[in-house]
C-alpha positions as CSV (number, residue, x, y, z in Angstrom):
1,X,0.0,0.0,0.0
2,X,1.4,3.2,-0.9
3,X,2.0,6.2,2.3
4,X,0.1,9.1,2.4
5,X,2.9,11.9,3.5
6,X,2.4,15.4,3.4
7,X,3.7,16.8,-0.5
8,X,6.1,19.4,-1.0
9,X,7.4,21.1,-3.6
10,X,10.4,23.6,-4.2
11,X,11.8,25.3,-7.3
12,X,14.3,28.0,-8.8
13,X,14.8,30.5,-11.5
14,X,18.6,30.9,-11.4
15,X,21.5,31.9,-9.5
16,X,23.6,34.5,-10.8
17,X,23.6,38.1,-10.9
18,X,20.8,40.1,-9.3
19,X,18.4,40.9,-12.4
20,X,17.3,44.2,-13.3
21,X,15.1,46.0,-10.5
22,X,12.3,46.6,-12.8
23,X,12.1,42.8,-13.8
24,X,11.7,41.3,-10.3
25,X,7.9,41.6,-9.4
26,X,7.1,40.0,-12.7
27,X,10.0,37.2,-11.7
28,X,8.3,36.9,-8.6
29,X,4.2,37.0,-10.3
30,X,6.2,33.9,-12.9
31,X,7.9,31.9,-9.8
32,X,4.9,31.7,-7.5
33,X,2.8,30.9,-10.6
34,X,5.0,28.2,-11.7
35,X,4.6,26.7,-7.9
36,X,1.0,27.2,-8.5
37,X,1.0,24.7,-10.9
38,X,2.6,22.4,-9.4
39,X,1.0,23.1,-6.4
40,X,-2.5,22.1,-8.3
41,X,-0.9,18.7,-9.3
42,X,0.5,17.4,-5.8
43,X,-2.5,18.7,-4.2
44,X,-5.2,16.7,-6.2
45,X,-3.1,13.6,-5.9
46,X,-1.0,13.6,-9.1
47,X,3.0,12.6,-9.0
48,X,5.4,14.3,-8.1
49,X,7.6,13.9,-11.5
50,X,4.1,15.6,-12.8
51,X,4.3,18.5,-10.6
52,X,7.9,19.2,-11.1
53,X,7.2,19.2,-15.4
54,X,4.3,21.4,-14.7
55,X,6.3,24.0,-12.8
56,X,9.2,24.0,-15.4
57,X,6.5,23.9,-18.1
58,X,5.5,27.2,-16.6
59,X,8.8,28.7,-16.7
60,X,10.3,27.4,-20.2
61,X,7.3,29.1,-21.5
62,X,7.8,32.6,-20.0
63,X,10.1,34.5,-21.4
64,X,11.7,35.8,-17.9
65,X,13.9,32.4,-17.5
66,X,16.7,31.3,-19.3
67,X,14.9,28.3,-20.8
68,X,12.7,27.4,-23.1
69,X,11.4,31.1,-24.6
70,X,14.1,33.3,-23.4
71,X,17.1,31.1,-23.5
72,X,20.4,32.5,-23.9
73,X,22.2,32.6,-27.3
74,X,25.3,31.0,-27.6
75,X,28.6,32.7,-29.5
76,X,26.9,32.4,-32.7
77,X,23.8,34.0,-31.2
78,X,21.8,30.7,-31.7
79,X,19.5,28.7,-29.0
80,X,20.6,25.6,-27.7
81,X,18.8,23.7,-24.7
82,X,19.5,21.6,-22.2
83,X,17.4,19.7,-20.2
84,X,17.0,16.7,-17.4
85,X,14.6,14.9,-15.2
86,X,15.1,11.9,-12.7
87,X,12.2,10.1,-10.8
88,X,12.4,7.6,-7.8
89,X,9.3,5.1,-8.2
90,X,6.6,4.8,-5.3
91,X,8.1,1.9,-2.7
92,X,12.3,3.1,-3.3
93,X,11.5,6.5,-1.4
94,X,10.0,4.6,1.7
95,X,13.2,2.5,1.7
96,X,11.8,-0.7,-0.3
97,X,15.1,-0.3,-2.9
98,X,15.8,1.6,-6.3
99,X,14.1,-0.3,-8.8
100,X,13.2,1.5,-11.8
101,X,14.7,4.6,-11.4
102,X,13.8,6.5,-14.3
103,X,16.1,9.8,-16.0
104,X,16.5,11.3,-18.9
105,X,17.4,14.5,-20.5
106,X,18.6,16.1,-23.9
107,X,21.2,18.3,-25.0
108,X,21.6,20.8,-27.5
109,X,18.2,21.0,-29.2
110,X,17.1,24.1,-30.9
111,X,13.8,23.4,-32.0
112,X,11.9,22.1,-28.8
113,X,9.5,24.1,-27.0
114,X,9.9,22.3,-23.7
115,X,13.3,20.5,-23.4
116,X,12.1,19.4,-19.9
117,X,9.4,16.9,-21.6
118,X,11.6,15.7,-24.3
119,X,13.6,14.8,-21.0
120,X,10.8,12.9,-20.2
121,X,10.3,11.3,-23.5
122,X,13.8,10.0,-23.5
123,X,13.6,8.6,-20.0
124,X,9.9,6.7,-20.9
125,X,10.3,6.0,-24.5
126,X,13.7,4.8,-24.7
127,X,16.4,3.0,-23.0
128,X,18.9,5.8,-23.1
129,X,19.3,8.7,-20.0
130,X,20.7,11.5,-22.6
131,X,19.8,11.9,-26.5
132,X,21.4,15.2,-27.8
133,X,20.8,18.0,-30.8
134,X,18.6,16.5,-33.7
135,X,18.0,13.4,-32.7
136,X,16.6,14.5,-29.6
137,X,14.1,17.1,-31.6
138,X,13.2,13.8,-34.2
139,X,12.1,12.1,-30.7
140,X,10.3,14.9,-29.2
141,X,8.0,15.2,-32.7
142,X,7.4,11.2,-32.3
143,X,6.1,11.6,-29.1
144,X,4.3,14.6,-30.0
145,X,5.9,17.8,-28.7
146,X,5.6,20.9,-29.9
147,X,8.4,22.2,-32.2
148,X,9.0,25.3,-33.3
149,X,11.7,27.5,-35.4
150,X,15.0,28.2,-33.3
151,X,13.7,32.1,-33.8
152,X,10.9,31.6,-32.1
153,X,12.5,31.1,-29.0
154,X,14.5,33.9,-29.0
155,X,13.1,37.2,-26.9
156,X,14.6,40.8,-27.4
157,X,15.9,40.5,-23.7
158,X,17.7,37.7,-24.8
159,X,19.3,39.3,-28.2
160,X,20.3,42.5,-26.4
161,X,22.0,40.6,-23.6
162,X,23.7,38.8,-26.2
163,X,24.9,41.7,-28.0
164,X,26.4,43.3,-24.7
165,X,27.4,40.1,-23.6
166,X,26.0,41.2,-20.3
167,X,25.6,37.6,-19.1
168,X,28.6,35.8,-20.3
169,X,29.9,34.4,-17.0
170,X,28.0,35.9,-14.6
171,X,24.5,35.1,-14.8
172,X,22.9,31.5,-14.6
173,X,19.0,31.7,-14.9
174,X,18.6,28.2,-15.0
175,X,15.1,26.4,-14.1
176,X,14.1,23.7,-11.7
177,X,12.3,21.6,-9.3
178,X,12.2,19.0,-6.8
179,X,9.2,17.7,-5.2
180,X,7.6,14.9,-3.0
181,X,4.1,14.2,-3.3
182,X,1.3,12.4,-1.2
183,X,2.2,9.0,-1.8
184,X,6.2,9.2,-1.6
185,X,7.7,9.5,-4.7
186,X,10.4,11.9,-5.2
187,X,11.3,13.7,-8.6
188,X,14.2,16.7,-10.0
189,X,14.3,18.1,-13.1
190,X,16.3,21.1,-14.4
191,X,16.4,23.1,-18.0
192,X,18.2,25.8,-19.5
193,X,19.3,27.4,-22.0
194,X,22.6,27.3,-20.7
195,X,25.4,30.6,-20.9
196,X,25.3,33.7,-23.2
197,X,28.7,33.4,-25.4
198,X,29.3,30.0,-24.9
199,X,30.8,28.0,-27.7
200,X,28.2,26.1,-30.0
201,X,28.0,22.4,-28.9
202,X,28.8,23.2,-25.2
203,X,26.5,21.3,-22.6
204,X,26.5,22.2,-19.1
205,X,25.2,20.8,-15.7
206,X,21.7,21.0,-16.8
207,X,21.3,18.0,-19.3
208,X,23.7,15.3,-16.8
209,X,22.0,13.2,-13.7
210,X,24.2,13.4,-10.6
211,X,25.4,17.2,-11.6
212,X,22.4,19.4,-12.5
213,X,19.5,16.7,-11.7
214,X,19.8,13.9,-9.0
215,X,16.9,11.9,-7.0
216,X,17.5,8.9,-4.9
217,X,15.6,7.3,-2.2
218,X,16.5,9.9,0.6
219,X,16.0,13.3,-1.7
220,X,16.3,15.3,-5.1
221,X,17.9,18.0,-6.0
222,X,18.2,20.7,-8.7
223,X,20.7,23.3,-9.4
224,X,21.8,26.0,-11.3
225,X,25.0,28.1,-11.7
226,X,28.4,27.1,-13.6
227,X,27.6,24.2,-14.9
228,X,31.3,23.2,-15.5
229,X,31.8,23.7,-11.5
230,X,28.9,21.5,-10.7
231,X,30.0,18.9,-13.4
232,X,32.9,18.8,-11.6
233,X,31.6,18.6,-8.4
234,X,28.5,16.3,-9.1
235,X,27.1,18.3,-6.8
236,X,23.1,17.1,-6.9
237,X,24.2,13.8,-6.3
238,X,26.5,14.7,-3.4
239,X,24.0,17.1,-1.7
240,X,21.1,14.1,-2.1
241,X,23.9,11.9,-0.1
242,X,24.3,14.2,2.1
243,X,20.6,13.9,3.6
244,X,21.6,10.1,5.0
245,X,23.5,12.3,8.1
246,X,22.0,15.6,7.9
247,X,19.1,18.2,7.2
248,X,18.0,19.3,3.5
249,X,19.4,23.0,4.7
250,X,22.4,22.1,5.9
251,X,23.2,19.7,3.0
252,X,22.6,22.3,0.4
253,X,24.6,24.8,2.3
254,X,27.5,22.5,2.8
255,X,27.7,20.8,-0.6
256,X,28.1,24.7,-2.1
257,X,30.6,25.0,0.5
258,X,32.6,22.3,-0.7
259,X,32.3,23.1,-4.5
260,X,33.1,26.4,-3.7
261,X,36.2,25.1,-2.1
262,X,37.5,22.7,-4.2
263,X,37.0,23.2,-7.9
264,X,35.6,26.8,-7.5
265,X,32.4,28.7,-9.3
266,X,29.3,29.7,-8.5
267,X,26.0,27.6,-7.9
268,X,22.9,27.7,-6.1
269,X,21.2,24.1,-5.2
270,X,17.4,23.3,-4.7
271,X,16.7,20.0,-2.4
272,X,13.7,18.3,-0.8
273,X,14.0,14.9,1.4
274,X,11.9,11.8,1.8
275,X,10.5,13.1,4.5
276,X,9.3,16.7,3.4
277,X,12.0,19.0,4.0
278,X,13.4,22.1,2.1
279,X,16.8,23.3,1.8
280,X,18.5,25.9,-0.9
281,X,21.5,27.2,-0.9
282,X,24.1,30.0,-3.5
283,X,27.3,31.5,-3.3
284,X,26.0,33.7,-6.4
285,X,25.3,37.7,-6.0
286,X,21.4,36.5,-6.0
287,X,19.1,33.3,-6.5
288,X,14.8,32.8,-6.8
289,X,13.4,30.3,-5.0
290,X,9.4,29.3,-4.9
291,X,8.0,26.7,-2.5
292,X,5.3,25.0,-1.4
293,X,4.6,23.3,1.8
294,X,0.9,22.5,3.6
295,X,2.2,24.7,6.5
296,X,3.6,27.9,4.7
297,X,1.5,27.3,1.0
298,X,3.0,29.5,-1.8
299,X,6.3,31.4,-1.0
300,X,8.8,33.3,-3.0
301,X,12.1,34.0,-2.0
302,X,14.5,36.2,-3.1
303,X,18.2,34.8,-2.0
């Protein structure tokens, strides 16, 4: 029989510089709305790998994010996307072993309108964990996604910050999610359109499980920043580990610590454990954070 726990959910819109002044309320209306939605789906009894697409659904679409609509350009000033998602199935969250972990993501795709659910194609419609550029867009149109032309997905905010190169190594505005829902299962997934000026075919954190997107039995985690730093680092996967001896606060905190310490770069890091609890953490100049517990309900917070 599967538990009935209490479902929570937690998500972020980057770490990185602090964004214009002017563009923060409507960054915060876009977060809380994106928790909303996932909100909807824990709360009416759907999964938890459900809620977390629905909030970074939300987000891709929305041209305040770098994902999705509003990614940044690379150094040819072209869109490329990454994306992942990892699930723990009902019974391996309570401690009744691993079984069927599912994860996927993509890499490098130009024409998707939600890398985050041609993430999910790859990890339920094939036997692979990462399909990259056009073979990733030919799967996405088999399992009926939405496509679109690269320009379509490019925003003026986007253009001009590529021309200025305002956000070459400085701001991350990665999105993700992590969330538990009513009958234990625990789910990440991340998406981005990665760092303005970076060389064509470069693929960050954000498409690889155990760096940008981890879930075991104990916790997920999400995070955003330099993605070569948290390659490096694997930092999802260490932060998850990190909740067998310690809280979801302090293992976020510490596992930016430590990447901080020894391979350097800055990252922020969304978690939530088996049993319900938040933690987020940066070393950036500024990170946003949503959440969602039965307690608190709908929060933002501006790091």
């Amino acid at each position: 029989m599967r538990r009935v726990v209490a479902p929570v959910l937690v998500l972020h819109g980057g770490a990185g510089m602090r964004g214009p002044a002017e563009e923060r309320p409507a960054r915060r209306r876009a977060m809380l709305e994106a928790a909303e939605h996932g909100r909807s789906v824990l709360e009416s009894g759907g999964s938890a790998i459900d809620a977390v697409c629905a909030a970074i659904v939300f987000m891709e679409d929305s041209p305040l994010f770098n994902a999705g609509r509003g990614s940044a350009l690379n150094a040819e000033g072209e869109v490329e996307m990454d994306a992942s998602l990892m699930v723990v199935p009902y019974g391996a969250a309570a401690g009744n072993g691993a079984v069927g972990v599912g994860a996927g993501g993509v890499a490098g795709v130009r024409r998707v309108r939600n890398p985050i659910l041609a993430a999910r194609a790859v990890m339920t419609q094939t036997p692979h964990v990462l399909i990259i550029g056009p073979a990733a867009e030919r799967l996405a149109f088999r399992s009926g996604l939405a496509l679109c032309r690269p320009d379509e997905l490019v925003t003026d905010r986007a253009r001009v910050r590529w021309q200025t190169h305002m956000a070459r190594a400085s701001e991350h505005g990665t999105v993700g999610a992590a969330a538990l829902d009513l009958h234990g299962q625990l789910a990440a997934g991340t998406s981005t359109g990665g760092i303005t000026g970076k060389m064509p075919g470069r693929v960050g954190d954000s498409a690889i499980v155990g760096a940008g997107t981890f879930a075991d039995r104990i916790g997920a985690a999400s995070a955003t920043g330099v993605g070569e730093s948290i390659m490096k680092a694997t930092l999802c996967r260490e932060v998850v580990r990190m909740l067998a001896r310690t809280t979801a606060a302090r293992a976020a905190a510490s596992g930016i610590k430590i990447m901080a310490a020894t391979v350097g770069g800055e990252a922020g890091i969304i978690v939530v454990d088996r049993h319900g609890r938040i933690g987020y953490a940066h070393n950036a100049q500024a990170m946003d954070v949503a959440t969602f517990t039965p307690d608190e309900g709908l929060r933002h917070h501006l790091l």
